[in-house]
FIFIDREN-13579 format. One record per residue: residue number from 1; residue in three letters; chain; x, y, z of N, C-alpha, C, O in turn. Coordinates in pm, 1 decimal, padded with zeros to 6 digits, always signed. Atoms other than C-alpha are relative to their C-alpha. Layout:
<tilos>
TILO seq type mol       nu       nv       nw      cau      cav      caw       cu       cv       cw       ou       ov       ow
TILO NUM  ALA   A        X        Y        Z        X        Y        Z        X        Y        Z        X        Y        Z
...
</tilos>
This chain:
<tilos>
TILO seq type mol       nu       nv       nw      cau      cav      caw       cu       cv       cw       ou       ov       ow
TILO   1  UNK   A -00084.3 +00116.6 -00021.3 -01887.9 -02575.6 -00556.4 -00090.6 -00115.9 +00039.3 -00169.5 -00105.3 +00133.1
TILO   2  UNK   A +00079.0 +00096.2 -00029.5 -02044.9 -02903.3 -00563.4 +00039.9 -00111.1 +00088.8 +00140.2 -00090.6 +00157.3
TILO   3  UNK   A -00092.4 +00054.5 -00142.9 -01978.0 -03193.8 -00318.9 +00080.8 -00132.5 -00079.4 +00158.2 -00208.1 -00020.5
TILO   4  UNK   A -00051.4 +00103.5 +00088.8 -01886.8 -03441.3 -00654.0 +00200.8 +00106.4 +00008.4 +00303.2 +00038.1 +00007.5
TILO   5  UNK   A -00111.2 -00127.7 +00050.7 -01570.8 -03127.5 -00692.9 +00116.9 -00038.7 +00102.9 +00112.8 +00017.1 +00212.6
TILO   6  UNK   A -00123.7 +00062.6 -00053.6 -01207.7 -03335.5 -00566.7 -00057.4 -00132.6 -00022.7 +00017.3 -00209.9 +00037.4
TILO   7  UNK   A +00074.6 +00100.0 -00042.6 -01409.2 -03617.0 -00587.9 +00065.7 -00064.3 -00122.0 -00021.7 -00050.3 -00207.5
TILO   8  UNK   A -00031.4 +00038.0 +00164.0 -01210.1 -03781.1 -00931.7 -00100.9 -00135.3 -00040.6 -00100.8 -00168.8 -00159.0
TILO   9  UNK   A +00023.1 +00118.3 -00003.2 -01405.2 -04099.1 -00888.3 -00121.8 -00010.0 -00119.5 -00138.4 -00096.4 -00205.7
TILO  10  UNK   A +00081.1 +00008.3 +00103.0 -01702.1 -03969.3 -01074.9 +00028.9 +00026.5 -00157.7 -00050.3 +00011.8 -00250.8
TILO  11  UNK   A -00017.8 -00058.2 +00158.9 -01536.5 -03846.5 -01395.4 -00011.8 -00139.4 -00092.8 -00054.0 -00139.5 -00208.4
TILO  12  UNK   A -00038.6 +00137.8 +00107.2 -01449.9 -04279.9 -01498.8 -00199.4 -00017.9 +00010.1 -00266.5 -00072.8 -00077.3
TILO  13  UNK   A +00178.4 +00115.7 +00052.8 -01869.6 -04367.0 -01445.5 -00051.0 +00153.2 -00061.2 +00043.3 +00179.4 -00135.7
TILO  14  UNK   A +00099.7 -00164.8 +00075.1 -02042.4 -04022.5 -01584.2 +00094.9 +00020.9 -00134.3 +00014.3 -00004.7 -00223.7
TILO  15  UNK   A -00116.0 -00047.0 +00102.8 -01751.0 -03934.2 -01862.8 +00013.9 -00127.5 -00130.4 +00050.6 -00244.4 -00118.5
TILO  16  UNK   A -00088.1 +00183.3 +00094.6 -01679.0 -04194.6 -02170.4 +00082.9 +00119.2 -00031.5 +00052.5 +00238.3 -00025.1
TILO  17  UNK   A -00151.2 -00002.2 +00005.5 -01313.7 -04140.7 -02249.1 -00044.5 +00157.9 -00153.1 -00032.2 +00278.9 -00134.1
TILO  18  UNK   A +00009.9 -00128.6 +00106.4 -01406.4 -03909.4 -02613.6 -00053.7 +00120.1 +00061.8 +00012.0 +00223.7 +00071.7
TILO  19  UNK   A +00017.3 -00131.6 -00120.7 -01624.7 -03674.4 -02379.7 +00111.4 +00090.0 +00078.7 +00135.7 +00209.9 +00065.1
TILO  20  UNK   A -00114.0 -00059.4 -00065.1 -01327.8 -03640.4 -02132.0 +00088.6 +00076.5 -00083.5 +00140.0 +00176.9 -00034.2
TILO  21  UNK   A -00085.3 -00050.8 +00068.0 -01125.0 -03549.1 -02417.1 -00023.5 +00119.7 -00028.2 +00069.8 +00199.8 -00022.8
TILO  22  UNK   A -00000.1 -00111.7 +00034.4 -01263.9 -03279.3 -02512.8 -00029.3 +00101.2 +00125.2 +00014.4 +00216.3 +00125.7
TILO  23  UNK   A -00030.7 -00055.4 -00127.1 -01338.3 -03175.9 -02158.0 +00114.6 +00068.1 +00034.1 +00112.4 +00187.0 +00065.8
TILO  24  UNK   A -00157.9 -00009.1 -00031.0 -00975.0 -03159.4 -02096.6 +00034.9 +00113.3 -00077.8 +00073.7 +00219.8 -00029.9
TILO  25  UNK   A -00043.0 -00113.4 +00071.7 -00916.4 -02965.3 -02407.8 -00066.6 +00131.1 -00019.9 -00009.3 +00217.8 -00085.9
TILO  26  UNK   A +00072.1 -00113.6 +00018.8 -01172.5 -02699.6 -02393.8 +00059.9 +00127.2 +00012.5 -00007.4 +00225.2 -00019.4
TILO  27  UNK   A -00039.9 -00116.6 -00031.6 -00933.8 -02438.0 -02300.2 +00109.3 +00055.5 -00096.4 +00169.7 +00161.6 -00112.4
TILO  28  UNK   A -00127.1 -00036.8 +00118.9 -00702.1 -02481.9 -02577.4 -00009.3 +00041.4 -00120.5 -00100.0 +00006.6 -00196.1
TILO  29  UNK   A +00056.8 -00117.6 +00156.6 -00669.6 -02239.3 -02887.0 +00013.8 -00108.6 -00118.6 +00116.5 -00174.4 -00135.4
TILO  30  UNK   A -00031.6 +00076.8 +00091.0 -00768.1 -02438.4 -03196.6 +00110.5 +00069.5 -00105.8 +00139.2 +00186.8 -00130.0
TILO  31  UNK   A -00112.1 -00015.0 +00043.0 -00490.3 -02501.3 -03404.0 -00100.7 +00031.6 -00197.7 -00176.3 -00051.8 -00247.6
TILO  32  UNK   A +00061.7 -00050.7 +00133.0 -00622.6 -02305.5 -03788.6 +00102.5 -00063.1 -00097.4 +00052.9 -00109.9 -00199.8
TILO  33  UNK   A -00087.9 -00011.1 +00095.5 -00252.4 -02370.1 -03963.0 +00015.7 +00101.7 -00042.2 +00108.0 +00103.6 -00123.7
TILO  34  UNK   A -00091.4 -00138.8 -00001.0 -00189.4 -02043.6 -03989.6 +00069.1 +00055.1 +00083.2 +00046.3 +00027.8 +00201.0
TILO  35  UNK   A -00093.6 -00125.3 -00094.1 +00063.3 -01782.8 -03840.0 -00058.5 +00066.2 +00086.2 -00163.5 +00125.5 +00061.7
TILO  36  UNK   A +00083.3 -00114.8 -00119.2 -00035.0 -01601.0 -03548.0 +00074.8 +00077.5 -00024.0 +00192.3 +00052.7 -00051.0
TILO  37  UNK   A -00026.0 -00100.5 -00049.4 -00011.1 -01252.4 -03516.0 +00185.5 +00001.6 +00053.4 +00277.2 +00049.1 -00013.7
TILO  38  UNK   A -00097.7 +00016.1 -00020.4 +00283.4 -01328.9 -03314.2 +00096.0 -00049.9 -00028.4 +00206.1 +00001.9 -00009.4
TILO  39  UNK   A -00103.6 +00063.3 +00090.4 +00463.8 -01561.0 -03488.3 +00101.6 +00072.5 -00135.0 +00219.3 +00062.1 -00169.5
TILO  40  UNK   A -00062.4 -00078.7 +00101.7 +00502.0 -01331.0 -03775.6 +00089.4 +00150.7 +00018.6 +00168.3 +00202.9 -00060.2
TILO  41  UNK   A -00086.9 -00064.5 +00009.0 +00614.3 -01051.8 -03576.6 +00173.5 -00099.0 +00059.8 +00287.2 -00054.6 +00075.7
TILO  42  UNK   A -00138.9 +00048.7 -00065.0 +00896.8 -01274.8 -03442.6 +00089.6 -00026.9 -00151.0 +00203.7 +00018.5 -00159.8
TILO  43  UNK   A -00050.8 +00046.5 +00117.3 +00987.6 -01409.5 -03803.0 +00042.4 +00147.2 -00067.9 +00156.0 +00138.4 -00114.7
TILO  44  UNK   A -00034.9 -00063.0 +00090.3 +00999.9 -01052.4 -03981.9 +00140.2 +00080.6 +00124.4 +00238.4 +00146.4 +00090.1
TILO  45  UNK   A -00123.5 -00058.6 -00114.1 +01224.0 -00948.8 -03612.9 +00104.0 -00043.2 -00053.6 +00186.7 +00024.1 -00115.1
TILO  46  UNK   A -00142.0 +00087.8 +00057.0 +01472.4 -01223.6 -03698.5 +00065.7 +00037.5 -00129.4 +00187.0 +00045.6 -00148.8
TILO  47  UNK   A -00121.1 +00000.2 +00092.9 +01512.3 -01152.9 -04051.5 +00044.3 +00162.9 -00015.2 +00139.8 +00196.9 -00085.0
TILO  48  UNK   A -00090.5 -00143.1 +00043.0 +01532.6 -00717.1 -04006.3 +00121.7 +00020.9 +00041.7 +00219.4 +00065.3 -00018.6
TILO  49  UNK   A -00059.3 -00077.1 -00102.5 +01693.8 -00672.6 -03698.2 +00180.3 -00023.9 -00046.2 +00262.8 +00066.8 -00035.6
TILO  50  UNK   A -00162.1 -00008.8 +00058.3 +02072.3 -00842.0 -03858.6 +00000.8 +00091.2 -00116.9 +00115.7 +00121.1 -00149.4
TILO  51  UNK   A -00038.0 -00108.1 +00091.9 +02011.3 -00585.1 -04146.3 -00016.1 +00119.7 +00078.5 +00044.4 +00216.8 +00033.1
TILO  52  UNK   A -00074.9 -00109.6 -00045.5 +01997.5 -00335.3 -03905.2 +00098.3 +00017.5 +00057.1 +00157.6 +00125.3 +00058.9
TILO  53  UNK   A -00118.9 -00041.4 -00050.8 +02268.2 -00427.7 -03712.6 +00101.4 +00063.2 -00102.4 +00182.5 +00147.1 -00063.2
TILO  54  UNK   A -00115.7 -00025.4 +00091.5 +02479.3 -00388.7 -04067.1 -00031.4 +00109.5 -00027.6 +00074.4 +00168.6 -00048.9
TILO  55  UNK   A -00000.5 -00111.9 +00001.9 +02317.7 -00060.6 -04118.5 +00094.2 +00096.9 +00073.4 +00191.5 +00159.1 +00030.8
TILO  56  UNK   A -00058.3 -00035.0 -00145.3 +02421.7 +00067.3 -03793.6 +00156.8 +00009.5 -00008.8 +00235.9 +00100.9 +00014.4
TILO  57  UNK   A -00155.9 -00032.7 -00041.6 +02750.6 -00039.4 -03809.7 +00064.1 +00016.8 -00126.1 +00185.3 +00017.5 -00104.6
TILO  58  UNK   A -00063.1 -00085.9 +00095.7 +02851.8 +00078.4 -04163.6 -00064.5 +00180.4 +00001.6 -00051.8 +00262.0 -00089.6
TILO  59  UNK   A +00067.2 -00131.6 -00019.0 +02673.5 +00404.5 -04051.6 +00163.4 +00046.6 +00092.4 +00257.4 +00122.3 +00068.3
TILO  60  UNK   A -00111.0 -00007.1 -00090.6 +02911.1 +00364.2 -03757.5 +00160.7 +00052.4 -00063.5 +00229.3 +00152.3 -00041.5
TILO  61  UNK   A -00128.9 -00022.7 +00087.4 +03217.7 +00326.5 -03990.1 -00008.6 +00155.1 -00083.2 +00090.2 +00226.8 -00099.3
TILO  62  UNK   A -00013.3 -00101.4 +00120.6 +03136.1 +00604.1 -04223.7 +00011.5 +00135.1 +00087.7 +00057.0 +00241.4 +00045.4
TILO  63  UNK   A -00013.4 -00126.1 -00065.1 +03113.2 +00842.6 -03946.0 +00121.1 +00020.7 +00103.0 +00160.5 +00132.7 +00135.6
TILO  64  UNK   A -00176.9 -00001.5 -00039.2 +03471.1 +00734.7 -03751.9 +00051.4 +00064.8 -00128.5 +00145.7 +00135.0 -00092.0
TILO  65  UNK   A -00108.8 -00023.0 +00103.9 +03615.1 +00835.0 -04128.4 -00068.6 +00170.6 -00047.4 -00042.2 +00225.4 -00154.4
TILO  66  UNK   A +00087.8 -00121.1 +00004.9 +03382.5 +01177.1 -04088.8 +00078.2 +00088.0 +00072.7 +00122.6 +00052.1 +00181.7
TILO  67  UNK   A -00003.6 -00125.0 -00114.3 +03489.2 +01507.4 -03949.0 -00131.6 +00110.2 +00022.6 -00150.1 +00230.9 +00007.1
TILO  68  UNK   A +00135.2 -00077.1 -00057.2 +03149.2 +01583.9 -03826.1 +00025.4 +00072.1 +00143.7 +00103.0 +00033.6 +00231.1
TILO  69  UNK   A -00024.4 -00078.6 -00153.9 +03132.0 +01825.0 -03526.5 -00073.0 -00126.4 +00129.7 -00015.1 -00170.4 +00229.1
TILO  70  UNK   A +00046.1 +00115.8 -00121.2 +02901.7 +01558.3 -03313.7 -00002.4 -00104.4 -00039.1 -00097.5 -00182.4 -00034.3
TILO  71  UNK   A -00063.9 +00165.2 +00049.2 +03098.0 +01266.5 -03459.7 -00036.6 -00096.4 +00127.6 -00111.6 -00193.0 +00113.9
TILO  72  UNK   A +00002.1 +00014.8 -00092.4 +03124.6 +01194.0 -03103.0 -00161.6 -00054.9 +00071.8 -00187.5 -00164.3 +00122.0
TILO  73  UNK   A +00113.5 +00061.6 -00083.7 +02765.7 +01189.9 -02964.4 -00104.4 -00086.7 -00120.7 -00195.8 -00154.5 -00073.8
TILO  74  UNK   A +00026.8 +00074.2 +00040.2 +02650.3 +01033.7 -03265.6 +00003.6 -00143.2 -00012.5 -00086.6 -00226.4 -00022.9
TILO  75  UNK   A -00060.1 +00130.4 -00012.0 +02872.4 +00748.2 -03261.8 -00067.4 -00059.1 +00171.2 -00068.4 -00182.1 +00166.9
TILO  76  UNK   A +00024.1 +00033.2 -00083.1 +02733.3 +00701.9 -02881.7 -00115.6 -00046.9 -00033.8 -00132.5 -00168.7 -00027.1
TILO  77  UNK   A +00134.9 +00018.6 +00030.6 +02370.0 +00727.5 -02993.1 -00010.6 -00135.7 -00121.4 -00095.7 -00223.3 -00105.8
TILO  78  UNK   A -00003.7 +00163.9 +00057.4 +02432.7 +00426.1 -03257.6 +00035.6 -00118.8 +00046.2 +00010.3 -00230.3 +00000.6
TILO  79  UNK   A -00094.0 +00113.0 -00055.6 +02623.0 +00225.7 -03061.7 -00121.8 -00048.9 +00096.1 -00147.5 -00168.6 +00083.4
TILO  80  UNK   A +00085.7 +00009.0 -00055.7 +02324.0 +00249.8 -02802.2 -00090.1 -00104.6 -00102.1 -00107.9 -00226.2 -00095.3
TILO  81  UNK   A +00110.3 +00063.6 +00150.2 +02086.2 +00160.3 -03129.3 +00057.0 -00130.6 +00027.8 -00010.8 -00180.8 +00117.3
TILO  82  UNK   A -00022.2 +00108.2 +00021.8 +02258.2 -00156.1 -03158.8 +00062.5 -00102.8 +00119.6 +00109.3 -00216.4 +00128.2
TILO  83  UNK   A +00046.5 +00093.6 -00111.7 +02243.6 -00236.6 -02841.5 -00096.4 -00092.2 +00052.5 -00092.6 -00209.5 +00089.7
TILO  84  UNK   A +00117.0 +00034.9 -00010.7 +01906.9 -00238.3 -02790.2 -00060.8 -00120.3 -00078.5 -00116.1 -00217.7 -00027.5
TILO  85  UNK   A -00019.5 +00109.6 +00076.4 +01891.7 -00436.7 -03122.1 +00013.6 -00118.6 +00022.6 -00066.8 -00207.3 -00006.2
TILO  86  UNK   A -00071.1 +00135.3 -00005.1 +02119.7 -00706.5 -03020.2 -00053.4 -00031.1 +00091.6 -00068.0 -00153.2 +00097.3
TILO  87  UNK   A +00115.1 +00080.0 -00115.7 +01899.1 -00746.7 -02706.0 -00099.6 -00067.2 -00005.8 -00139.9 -00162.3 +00061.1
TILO  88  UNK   A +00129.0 +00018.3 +00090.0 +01619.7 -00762.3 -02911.0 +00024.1 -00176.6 -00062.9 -00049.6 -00274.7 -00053.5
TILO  89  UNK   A -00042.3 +00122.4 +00096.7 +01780.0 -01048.9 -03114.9 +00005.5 -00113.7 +00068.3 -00032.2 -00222.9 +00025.7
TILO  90  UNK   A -00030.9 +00139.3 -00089.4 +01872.0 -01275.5 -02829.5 -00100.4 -00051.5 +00044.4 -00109.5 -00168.3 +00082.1
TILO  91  UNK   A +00111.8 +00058.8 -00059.6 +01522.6 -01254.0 -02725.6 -00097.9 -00114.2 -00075.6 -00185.3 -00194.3 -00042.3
TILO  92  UNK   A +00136.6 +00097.1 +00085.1 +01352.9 -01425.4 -03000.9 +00111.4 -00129.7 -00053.8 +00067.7 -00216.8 -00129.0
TILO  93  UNK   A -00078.9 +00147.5 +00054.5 +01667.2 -01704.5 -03069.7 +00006.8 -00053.1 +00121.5 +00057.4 -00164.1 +00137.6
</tilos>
């Protein structure tokens, strides 16, 4: 720690203004124009996750009109599914 360090006075005589600038910005991710990593998983989230909800819930339907023996804990275990889903969904809109 130096004794210039709170001191703002020296940054206007030592600094010209283009220097400072990039001073300032040194910490920031250059911008390429491409997609990050993250961006793209958010974009392919948005457009699966409403085709799974419609999976889900014509799965749902087809198995209310079913006489399966674990109609019952199935229908719980999807319903869960598209829970999670729709949680999912709210997070990235």
């Amino acid at each position: 720690m130096s004794k210039l360090d709170g001191n703002e006075r020296w940054k206007s005589k030592m600094l010209l203004s283009e220097h400072q600038e990039k001073y300032d910005n040194r910490n920031k991710a250059p911008q390429t124009g491409r997609i990050t990593t993250e961006e793209l998983t958010m974009i392919r989230d948005a457009i699966m996750f409403p085709y799974m909800l419609t999976m889900c819930d014509k799965s749902l339907q087809d198995l209310k009109n079913s006489a399966h023996l674990f109609k019952q804990l199935f229908q719980q275990v999807i319903q869960i599914i598209m829970n999670y889903i729709t949680k999912d969904l709210s997070k990235i809109n």
